[in-house]
C-alpha positions as CSV (number, residue, x, y, z in Angstrom):
1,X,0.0,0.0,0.0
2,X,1.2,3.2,-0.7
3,X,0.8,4.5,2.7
4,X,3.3,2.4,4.4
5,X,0.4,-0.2,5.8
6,X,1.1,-4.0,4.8
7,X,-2.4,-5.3,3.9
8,X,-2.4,-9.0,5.0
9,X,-4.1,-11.8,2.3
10,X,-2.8,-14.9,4.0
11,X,-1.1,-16.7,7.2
12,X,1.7,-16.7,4.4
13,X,1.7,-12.9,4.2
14,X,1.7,-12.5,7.6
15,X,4.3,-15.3,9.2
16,X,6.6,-13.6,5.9
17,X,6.2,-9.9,7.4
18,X,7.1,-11.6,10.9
19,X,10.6,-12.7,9.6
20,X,11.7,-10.6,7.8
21,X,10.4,-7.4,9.9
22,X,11.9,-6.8,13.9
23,X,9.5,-5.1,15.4
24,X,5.6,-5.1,13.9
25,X,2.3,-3.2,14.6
26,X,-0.7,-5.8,13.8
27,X,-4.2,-3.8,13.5
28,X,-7.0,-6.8,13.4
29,X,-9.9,-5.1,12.1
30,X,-13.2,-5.9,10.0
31,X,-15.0,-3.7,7.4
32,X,-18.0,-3.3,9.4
33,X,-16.3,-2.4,12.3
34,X,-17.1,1.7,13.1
35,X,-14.1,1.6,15.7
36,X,-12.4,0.4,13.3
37,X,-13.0,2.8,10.3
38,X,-12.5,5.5,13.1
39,X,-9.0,5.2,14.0
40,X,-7.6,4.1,10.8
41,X,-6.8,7.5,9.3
42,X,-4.8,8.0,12.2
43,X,-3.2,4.3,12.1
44,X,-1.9,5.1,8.5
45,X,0.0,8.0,9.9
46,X,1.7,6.0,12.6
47,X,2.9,3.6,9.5
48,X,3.6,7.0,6.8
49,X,6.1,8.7,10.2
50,X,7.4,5.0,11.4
51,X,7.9,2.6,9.0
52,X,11.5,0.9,8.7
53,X,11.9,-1.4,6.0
54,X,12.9,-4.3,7.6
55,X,13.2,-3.1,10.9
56,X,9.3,-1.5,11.9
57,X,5.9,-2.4,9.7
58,X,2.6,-1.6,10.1
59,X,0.2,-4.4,8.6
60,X,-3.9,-5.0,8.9
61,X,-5.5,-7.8,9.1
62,X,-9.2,-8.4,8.2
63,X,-10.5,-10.8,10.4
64,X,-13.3,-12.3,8.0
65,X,-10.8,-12.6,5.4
66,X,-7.9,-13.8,6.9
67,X,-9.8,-15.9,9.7
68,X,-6.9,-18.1,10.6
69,X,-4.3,-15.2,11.7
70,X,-7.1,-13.8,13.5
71,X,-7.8,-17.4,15.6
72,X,-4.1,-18.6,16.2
73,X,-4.1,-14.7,18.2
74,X,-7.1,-15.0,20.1
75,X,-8.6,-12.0,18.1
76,X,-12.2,-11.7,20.2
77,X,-12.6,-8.1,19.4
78,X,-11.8,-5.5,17.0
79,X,-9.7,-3.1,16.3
80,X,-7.3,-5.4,18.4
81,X,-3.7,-4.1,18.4
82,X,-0.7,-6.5,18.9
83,X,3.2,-5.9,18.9
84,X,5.7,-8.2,17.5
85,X,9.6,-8.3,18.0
86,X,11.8,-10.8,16.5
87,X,8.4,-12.1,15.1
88,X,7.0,-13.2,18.9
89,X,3.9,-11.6,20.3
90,X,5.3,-9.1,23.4
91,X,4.0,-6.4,25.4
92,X,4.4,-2.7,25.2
93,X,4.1,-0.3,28.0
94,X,2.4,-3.3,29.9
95,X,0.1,-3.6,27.1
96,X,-0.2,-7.7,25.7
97,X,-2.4,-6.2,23.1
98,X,-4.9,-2.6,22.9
99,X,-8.8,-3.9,22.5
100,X,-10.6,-0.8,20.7
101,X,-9.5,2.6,19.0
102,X,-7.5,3.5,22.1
103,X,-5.5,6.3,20.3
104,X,-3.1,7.5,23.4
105,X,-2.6,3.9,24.1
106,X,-1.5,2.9,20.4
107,X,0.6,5.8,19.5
108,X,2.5,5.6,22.6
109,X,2.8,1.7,22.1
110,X,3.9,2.6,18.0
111,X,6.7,5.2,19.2
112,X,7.8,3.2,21.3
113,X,8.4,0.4,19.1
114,X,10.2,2.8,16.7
115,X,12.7,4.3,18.7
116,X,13.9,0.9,19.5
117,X,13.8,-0.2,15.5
118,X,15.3,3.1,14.7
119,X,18.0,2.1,16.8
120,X,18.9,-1.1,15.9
121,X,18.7,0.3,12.3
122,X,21.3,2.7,13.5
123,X,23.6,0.0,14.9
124,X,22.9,-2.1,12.0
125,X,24.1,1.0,9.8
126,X,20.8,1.1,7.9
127,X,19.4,4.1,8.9
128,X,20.3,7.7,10.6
């Protein structure tokens, strides 16, 4: 996608982004969902300021499309929001996951997660 999002189609897809990404953002949404629809403006943003190929993503995955990411994570209610480093689910601030459009909460999460991509890009000389 053109704004920096990764738009999931398969398990594939996303077990691919996992490996070859360090740290990832996973927005589990639906079309239907109006929380949803509500913070994703502001979700494309985090991904246009932090993306890092290979180092931070930002992907979305629809949960009636793509129903088999959405089960192996537990996804019960959407937006869900959940972090990945080294491609293993972990917690940021003290947050396993954010349930709903919980825009303080996911921004801090995000720019958290990118100061600590940006500097292992930094060390890994791919980025200044």
């Amino acid at each position: 996608m053109a704004d920096n999002v990764k738009q999931i189609a398969s398990a594939a897809d996303f077990s691919s982004l996992l490996a070859s990404t360090q740290y990832v953002v996973a927005d589990f949404y639906a079309d239907w969902c109006g929380p949803c629809k509500a913070i994703a403006p502001k979700y494309v943003e985090l991904a246009k300021q932090h993306s890092l190929p290979g180092f931070m993503a930002f992907a979305k995955v629809n949960v009636d499309t793509v129903q088999a990411v959405a089960q192996e994570y537990g996804i019960t209610a959407m937006p869900t929001f959940l972090f990945f480093k080294d491609g293993k689910k972990v917690a940021v601030n003290g947050n396993a996951m954010i349930q709903g459009a919980d825009w303080n909460t996911l921004r801090l999460a995000s720019e958290k997660m990118a100061r600590l991509a940006k500097e292992k890009a930094i060390a890994a000389g791919g980025a200044k």
